[in-house]
mmCIF file of the N, C-alpha and C atoms, coordinates in Angstrom:
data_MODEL
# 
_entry.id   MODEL 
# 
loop_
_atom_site.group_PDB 
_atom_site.id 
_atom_site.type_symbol 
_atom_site.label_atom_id 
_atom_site.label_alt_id 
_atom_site.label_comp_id 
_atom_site.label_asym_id 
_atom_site.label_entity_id 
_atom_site.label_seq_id 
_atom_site.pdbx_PDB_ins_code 
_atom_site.Cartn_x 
_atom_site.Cartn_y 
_atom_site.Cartn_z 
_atom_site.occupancy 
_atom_site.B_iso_or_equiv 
_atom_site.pdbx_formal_charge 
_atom_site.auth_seq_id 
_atom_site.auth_comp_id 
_atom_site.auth_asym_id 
_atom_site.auth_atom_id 
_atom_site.pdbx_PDB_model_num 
ATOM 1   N N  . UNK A 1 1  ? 28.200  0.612   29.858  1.00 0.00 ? 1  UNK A N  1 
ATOM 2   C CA . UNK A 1 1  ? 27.383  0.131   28.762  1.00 0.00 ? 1  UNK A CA 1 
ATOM 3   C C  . UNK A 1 1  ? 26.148  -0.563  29.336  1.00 0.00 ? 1  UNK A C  1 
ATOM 4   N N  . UNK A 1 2  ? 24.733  -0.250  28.752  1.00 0.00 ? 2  UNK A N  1 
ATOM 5   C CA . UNK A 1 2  ? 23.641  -0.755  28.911  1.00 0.00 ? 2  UNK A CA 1 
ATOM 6   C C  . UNK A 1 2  ? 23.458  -2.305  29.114  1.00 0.00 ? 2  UNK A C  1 
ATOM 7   N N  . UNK A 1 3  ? 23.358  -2.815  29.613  1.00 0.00 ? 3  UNK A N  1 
ATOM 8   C CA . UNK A 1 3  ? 23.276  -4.642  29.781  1.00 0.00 ? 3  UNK A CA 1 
ATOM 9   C C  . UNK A 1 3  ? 21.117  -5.045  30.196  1.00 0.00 ? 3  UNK A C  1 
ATOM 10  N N  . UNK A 1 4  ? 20.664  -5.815  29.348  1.00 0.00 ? 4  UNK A N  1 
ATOM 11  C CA . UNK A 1 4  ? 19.215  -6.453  29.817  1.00 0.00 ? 4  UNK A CA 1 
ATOM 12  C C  . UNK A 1 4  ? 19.404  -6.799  31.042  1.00 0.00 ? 4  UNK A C  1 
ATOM 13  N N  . UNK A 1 5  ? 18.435  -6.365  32.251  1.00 0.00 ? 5  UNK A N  1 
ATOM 14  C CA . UNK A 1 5  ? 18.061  -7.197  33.547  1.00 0.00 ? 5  UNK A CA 1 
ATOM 15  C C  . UNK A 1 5  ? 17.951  -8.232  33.244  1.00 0.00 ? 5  UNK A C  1 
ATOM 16  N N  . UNK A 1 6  ? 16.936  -8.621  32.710  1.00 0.00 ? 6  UNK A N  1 
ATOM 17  C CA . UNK A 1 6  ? 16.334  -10.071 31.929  1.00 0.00 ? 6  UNK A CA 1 
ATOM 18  C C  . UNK A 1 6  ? 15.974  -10.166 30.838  1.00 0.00 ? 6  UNK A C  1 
ATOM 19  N N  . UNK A 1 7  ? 15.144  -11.452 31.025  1.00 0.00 ? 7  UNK A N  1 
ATOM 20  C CA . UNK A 1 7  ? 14.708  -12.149 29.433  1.00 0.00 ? 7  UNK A CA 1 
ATOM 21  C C  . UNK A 1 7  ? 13.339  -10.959 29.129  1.00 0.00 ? 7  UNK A C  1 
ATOM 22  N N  . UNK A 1 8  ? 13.215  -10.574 27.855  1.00 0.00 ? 8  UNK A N  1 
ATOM 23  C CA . UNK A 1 8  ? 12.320  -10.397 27.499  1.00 0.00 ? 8  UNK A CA 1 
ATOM 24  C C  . UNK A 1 8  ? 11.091  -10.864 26.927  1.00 0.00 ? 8  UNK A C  1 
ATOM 25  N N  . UNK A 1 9  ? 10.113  -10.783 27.752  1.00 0.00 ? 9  UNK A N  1 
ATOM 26  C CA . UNK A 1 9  ? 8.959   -11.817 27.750  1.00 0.00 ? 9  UNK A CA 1 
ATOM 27  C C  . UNK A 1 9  ? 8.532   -11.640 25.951  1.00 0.00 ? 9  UNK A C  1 
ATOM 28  N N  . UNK A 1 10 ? 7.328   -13.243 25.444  1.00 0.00 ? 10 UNK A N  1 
ATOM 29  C CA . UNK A 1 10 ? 7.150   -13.103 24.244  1.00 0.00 ? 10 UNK A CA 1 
ATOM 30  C C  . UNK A 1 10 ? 6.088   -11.559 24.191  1.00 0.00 ? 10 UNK A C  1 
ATOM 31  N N  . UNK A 1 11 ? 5.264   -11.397 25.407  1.00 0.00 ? 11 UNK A N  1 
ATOM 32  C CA . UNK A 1 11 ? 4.766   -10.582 25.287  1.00 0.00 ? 11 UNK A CA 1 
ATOM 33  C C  . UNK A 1 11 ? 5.071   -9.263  25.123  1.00 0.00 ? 11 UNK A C  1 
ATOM 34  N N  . UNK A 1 12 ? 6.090   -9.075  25.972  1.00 0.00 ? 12 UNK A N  1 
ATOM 35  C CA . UNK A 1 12 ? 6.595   -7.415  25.827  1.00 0.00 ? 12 UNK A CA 1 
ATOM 36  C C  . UNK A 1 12 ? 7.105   -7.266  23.634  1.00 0.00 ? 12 UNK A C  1 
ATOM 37  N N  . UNK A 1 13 ? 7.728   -8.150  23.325  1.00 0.00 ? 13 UNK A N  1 
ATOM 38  C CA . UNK A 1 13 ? 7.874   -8.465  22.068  1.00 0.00 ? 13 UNK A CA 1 
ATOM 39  C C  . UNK A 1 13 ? 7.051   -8.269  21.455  1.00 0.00 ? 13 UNK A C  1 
ATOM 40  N N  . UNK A 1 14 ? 6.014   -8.737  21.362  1.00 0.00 ? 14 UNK A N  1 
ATOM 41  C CA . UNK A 1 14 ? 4.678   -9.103  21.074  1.00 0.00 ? 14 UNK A CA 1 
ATOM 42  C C  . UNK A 1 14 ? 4.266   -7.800  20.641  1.00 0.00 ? 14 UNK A C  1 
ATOM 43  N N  . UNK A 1 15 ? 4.038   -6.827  21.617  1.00 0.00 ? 15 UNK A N  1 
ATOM 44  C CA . UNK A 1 15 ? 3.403   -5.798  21.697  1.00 0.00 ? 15 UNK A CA 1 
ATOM 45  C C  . UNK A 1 15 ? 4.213   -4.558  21.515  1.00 0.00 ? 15 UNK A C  1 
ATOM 46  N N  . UNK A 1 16 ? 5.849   -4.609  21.323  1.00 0.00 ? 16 UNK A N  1 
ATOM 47  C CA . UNK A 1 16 ? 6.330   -3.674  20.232  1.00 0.00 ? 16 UNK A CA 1 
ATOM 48  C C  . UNK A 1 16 ? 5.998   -3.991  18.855  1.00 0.00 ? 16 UNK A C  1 
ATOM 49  N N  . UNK A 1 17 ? 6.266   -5.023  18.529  1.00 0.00 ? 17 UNK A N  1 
ATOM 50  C CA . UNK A 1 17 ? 6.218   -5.489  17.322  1.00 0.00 ? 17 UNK A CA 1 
ATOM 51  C C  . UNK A 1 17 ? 4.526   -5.080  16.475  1.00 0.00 ? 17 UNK A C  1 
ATOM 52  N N  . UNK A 1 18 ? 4.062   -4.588  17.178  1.00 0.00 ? 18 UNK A N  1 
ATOM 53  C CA . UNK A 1 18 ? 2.632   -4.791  17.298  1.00 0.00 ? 18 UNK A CA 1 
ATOM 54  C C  . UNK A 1 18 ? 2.301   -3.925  15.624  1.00 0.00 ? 18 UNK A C  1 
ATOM 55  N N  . UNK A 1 19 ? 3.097   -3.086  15.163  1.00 0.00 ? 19 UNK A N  1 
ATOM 56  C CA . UNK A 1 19 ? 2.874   -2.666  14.360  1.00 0.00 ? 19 UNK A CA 1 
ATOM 57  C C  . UNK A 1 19 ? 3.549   -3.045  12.740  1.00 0.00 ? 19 UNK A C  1 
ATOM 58  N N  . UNK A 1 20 ? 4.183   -3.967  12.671  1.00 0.00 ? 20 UNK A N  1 
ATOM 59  C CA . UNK A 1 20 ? 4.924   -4.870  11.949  1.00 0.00 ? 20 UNK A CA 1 
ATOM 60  C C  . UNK A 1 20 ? 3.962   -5.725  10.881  1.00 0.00 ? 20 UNK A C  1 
ATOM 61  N N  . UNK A 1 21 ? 2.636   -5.495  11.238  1.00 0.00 ? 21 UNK A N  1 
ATOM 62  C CA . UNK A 1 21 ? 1.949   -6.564  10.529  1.00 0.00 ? 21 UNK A CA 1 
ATOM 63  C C  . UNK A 1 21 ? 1.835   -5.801  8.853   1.00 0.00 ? 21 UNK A C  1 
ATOM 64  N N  . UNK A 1 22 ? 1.285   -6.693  7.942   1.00 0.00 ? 22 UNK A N  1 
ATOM 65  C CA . UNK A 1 22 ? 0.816   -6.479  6.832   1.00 0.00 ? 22 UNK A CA 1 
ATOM 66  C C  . UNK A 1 22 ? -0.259  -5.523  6.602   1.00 0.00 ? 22 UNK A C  1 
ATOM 67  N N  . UNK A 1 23 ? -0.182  -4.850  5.848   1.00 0.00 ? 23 UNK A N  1 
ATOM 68  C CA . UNK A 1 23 ? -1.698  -3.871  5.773   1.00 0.00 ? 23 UNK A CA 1 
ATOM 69  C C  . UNK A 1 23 ? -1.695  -4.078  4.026   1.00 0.00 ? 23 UNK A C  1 
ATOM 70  N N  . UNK A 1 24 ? -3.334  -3.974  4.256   1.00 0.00 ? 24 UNK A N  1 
ATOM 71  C CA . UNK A 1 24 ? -4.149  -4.000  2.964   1.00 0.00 ? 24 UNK A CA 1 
ATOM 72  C C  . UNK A 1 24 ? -3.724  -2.794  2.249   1.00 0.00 ? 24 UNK A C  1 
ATOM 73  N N  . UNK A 1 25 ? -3.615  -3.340  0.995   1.00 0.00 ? 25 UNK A N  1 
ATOM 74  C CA . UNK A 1 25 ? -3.202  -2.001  0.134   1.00 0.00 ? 25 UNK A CA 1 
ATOM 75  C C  . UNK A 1 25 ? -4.755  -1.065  -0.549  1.00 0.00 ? 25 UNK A C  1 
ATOM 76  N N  . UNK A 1 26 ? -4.906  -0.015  -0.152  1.00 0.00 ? 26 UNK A N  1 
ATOM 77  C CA . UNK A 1 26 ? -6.381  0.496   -0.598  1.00 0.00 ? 26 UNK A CA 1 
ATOM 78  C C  . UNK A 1 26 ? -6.485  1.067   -2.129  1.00 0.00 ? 26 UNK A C  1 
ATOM 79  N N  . UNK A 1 27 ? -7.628  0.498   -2.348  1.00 0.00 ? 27 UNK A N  1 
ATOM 80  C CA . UNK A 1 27 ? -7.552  0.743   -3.704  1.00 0.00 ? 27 UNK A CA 1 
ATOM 81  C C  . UNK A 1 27 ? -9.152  2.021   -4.328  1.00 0.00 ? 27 UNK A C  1 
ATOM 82  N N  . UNK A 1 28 ? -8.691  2.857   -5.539  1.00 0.00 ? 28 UNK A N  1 
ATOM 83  C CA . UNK A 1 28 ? -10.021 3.996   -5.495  1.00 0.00 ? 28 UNK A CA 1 
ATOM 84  C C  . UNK A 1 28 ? -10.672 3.216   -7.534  1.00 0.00 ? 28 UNK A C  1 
ATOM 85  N N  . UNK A 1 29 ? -11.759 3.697   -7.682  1.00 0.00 ? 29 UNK A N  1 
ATOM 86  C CA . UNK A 1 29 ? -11.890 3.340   -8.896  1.00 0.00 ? 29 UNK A CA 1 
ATOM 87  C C  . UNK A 1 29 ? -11.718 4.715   -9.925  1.00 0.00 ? 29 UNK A C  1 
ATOM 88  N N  . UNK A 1 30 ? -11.141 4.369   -11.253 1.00 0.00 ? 30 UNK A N  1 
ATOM 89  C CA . UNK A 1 30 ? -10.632 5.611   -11.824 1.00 0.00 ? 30 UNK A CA 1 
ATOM 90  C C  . UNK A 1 30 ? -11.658 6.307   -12.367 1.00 0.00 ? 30 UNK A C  1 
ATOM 91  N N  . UNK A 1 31 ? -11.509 7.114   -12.406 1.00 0.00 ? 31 UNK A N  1 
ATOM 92  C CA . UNK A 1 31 ? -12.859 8.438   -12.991 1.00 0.00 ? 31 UNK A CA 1 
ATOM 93  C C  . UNK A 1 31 ? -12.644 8.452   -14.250 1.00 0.00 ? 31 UNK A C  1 
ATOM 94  N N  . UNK A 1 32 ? -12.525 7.730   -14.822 1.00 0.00 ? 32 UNK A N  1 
ATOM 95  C CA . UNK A 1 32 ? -11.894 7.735   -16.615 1.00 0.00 ? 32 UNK A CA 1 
ATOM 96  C C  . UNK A 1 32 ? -12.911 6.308   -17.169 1.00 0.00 ? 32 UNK A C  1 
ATOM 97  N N  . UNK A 1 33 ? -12.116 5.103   -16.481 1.00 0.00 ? 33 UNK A N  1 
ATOM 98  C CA . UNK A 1 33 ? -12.830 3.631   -17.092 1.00 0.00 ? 33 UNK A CA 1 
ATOM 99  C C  . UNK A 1 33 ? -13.780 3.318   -16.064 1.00 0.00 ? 33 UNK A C  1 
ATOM 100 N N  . UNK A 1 34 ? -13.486 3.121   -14.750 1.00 0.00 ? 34 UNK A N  1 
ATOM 101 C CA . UNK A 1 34 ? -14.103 2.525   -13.478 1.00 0.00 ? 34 UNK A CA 1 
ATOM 102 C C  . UNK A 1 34 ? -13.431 1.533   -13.496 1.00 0.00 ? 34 UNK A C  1 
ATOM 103 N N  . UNK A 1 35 ? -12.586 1.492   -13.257 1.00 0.00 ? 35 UNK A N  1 
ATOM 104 C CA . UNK A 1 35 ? -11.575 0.026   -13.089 1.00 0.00 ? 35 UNK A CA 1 
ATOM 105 C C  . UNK A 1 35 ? -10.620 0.409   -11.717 1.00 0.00 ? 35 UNK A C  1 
ATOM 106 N N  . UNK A 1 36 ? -11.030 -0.213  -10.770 1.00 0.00 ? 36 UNK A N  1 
ATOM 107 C CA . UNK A 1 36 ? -9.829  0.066   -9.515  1.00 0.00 ? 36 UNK A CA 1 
ATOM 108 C C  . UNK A 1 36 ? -8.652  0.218   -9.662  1.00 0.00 ? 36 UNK A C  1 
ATOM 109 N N  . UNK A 1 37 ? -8.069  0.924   -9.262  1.00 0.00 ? 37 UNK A N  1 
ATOM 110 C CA . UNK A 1 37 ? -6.708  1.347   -9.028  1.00 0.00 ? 37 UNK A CA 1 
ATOM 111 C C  . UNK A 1 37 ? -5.430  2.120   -7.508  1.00 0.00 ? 37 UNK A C  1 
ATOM 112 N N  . UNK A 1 38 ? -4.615  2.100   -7.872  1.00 0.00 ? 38 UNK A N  1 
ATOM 113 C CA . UNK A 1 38 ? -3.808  2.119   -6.468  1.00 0.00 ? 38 UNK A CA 1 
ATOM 114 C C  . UNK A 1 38 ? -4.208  4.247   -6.800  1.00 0.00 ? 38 UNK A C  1 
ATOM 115 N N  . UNK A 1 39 ? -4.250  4.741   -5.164  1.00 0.00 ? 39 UNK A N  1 
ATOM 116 C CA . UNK A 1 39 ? -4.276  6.387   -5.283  1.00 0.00 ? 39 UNK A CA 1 
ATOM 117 C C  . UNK A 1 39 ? -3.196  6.549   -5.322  1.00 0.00 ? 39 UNK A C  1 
ATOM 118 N N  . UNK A 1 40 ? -3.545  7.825   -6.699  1.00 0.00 ? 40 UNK A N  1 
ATOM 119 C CA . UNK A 1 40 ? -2.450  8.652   -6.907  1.00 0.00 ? 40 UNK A CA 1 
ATOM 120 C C  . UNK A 1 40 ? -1.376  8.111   -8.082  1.00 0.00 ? 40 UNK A C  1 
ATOM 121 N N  . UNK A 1 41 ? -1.856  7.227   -8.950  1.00 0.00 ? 41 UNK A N  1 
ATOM 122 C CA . UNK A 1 41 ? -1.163  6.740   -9.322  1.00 0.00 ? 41 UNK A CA 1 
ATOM 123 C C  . UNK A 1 41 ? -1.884  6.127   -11.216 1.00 0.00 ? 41 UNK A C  1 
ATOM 124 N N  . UNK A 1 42 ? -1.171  6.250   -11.925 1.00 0.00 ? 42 UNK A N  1 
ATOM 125 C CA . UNK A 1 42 ? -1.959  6.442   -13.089 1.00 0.00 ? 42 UNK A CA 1 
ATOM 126 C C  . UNK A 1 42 ? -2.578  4.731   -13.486 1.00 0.00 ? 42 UNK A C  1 
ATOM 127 N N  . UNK A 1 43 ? -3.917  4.736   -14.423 1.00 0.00 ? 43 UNK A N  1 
ATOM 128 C CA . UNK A 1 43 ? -4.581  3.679   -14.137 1.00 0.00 ? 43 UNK A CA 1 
ATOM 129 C C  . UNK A 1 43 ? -3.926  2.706   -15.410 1.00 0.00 ? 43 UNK A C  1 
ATOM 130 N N  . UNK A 1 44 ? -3.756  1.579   -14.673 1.00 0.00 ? 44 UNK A N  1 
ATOM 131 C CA . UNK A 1 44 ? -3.342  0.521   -15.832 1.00 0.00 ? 44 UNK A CA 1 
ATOM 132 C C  . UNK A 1 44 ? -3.981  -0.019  -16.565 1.00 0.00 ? 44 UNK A C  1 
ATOM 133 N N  . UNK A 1 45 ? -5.508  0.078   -16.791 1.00 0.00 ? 45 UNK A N  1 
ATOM 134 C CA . UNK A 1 45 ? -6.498  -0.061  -17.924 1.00 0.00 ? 45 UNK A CA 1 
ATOM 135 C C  . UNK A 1 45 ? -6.906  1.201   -18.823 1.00 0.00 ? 45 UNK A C  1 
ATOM 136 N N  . UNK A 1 46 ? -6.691  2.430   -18.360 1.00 0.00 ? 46 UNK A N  1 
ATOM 137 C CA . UNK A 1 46 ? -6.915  3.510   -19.310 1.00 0.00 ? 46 UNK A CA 1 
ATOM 138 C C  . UNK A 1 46 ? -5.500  4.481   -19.569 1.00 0.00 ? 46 UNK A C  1 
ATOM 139 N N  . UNK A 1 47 ? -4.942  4.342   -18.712 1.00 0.00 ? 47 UNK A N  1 
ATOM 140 C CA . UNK A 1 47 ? -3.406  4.828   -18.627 1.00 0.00 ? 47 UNK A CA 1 
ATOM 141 C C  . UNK A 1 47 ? -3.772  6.378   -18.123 1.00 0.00 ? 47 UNK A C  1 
ATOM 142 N N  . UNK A 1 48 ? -5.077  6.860   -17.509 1.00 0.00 ? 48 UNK A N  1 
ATOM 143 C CA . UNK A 1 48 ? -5.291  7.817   -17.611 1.00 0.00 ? 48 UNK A CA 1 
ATOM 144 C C  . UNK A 1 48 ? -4.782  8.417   -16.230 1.00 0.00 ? 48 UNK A C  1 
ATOM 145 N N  . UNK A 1 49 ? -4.105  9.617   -15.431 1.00 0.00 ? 49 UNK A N  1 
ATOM 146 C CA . UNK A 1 49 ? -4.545  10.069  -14.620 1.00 0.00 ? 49 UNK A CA 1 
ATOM 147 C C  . UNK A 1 49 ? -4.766  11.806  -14.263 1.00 0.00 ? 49 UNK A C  1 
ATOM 148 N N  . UNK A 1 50 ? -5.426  11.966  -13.286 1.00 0.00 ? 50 UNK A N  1 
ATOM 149 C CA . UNK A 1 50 ? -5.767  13.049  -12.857 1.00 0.00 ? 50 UNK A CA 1 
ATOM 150 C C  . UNK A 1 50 ? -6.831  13.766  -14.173 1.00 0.00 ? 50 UNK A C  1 
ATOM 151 N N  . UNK A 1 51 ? -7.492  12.981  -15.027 1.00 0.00 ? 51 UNK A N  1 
ATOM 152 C CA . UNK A 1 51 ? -8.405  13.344  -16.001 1.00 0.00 ? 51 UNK A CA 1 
ATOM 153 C C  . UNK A 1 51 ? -7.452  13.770  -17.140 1.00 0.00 ? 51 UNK A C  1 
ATOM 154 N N  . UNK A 1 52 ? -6.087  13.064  -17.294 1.00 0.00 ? 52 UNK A N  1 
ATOM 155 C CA . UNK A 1 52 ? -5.148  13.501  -18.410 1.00 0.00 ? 52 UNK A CA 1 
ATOM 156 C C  . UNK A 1 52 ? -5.038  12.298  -19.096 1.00 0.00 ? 52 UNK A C  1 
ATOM 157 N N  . UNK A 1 53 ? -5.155  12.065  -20.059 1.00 0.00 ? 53 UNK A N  1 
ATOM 158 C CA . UNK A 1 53 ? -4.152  10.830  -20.643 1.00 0.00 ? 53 UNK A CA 1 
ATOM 159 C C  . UNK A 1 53 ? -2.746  10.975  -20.408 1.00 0.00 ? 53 UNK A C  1 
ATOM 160 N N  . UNK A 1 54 ? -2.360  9.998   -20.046 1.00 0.00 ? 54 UNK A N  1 
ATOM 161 C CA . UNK A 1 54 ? -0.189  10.102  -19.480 1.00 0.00 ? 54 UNK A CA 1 
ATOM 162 C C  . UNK A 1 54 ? 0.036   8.976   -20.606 1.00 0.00 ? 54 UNK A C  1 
ATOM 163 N N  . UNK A 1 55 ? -0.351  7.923   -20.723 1.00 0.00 ? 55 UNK A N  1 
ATOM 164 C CA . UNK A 1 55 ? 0.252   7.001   -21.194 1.00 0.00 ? 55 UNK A CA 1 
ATOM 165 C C  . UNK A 1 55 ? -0.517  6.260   -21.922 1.00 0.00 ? 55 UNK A C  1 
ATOM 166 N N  . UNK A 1 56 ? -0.162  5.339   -23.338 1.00 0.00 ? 56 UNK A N  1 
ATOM 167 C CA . UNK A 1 56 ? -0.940  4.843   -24.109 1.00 0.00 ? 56 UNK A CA 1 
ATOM 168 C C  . UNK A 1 56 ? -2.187  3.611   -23.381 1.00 0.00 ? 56 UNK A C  1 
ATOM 169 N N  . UNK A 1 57 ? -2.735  3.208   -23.584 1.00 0.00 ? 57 UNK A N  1 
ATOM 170 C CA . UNK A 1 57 ? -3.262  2.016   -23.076 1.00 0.00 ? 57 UNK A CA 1 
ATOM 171 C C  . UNK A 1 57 ? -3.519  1.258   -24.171 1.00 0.00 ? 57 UNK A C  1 
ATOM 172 N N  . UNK A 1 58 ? -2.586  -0.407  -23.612 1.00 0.00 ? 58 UNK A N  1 
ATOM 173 C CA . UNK A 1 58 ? -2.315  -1.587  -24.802 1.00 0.00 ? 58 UNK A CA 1 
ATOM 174 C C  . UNK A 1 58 ? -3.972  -1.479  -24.824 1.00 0.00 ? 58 UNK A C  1 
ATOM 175 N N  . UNK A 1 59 ? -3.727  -2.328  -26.183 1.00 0.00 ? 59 UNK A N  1 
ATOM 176 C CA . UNK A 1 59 ? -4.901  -3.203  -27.009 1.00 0.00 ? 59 UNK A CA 1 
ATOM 177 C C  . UNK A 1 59 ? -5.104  -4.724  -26.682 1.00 0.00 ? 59 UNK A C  1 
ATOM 178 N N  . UNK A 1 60 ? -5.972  -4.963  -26.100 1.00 0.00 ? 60 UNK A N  1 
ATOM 179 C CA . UNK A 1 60 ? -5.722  -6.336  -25.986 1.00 0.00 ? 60 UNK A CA 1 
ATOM 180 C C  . UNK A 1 60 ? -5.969  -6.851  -27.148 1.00 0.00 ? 60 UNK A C  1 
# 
């Protein structure tokens, strides 16, 4: 069975981990209202996507 030589430095850690961080979620504006929205995904101010209406959009 595999056993560590040693301690593993913070760095070697460090720099697997390296990809662990948070990423910005990108956002496109909808071709319907112009109100940003997540891609690919139908807009929560017009309910519209892909140039379809899918879903009602409340009244404020």
């Amino acid at each position: 069975m595999g056993v560590p030589k040693g301690k593993t430095s913070k760095s070697k850690v460090g720099s697997r981990r390296s990809h662990h961080s948070a990423k910005t979620r990108q956002s496109v504006k909808c071709d319907n209202c112009g109100e940003l929205k997540l891609p690919h995904n139908v807009c929560p101010a017009c309910g519209y996507y892909d140039k379809k209406q899918v879903i009602e959009a409340e009244e404020l």
